[in-house]
N, C-alpha and C positions, 0 to 999 in steps of 0.2 A: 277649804271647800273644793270640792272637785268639781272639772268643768263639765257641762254638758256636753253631749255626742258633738252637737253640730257648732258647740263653740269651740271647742276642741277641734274638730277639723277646718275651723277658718282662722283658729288661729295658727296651726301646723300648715296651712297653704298659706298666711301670711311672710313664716318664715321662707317656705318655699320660692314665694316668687321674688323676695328681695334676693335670696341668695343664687338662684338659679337664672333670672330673668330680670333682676334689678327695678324689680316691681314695688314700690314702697306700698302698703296698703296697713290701712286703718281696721282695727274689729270693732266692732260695737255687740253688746247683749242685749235682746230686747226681752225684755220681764213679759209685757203681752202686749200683742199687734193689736188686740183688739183697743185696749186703753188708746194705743195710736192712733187708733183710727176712730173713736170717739172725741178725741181732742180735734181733733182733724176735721170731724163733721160739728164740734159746735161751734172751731173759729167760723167753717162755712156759714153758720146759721146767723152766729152774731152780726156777720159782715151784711150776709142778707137781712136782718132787721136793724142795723144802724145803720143806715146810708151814707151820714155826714161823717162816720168816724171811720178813724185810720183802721185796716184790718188786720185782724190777729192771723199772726203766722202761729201755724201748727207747730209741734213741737217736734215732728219727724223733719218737718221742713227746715225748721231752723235748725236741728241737731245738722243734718244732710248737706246743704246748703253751700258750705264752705269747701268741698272739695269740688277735686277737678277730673276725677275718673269714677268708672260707673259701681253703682253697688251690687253686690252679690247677698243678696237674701240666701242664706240655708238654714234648715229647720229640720226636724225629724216628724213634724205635720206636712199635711196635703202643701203646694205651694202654693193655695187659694189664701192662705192662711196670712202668709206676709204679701201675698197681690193683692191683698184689701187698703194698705197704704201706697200702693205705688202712684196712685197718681198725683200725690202730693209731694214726691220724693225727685226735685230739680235734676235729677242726674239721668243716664239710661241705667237700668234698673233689670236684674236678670233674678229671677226665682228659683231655687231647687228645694225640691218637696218629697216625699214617700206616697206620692200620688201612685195607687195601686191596692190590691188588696188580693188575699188568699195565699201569701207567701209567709213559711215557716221557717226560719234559720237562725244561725247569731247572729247577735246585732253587727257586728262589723261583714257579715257577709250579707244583710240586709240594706245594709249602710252603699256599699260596694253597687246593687244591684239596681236599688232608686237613685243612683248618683249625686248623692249629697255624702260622698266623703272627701278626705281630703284633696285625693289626686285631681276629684271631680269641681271642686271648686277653684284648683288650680287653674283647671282649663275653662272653665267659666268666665273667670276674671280674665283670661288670655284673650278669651276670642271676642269678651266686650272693648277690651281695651283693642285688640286690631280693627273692630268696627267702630271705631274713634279715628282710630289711623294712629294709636300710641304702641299698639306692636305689631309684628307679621303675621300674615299666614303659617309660615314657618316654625315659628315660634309657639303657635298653638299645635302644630303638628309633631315639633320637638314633645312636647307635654304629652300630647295623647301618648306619643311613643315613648315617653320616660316612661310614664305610668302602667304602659299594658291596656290601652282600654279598648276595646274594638269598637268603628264606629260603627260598623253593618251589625252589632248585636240590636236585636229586637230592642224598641223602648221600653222602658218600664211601668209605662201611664197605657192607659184607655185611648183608642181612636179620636 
């Protein structure tokens, strides 16, 4: 089965950052955010109507839970799309999404422009992890500059 766009580029920035950056980083598929985020809200609900009993962890929480650097959500939906579970997700937590609209291209040069491709999740994960204090500054600026990416280009989201 072939992978999707955005599993495909987190998993080709996973190899990237072990091999460039000695970044170890885990991928995960999410089938859909939204089931996440229904599991999510009836552990909330149960907890709020059983008082005396132990509360159920969400199943984004427990999946998430056991690591120790932050998650990079990418998606080839709006990034509202996996921010609907962040707040249940123990980690710091970064979104890339196709937040935008009126652009015509191929996918990989759409991919390129909403920065949820590969190089873009690269430097994602770089610059969560130096605001950990687990890489540099440097280090995310090495990446922009492997990759080509300009930071003074316009964003590609709405004000």
């Amino acid at each position: 089965m072939p992978l999707t766009p955005s599993i495909e580029a987190a998993t080709e920035a996973s190899g990237l950052l072990a091999e460039h950056w000695g970044v170890a980083a885990d991928t995960w598929s999410v089938t859909s955010w939204a089931a996440l985020r229904a599991d999510a809200l009836a552990a909330e609900r149960h907890h709020r109507l059983h008082p005396g009993e132990a509360a159920r962890v969400p199943l984004v929480t427990e999946t998430l839970r056991g690591g120790s650097g932050p998650v990079v959500a990418v998606t080839d939906y709006m990034r509202a799309v996996p921010d609907q579970v962040a707040r249940w997700i123990p980690r710091p937590f970064v979104s890339l999404g196709t937040d935008g609209f009126g652009l015509s291209d191929a996918r990989p040069a759409l991919r390129r422009h909403f920065e949820v491709d590969t190089a873009h999740v690269v430097v994602a994960a770089l610059s969560a992890l130096a605001d950990q204090g687990q890489a540099t500054a440097d280090e995310v600026a090495d990446a922009i500059a492997r990759f080509g990416i300009d930071p003074e280009r316009a964003r590609p989201f709405g004000a």
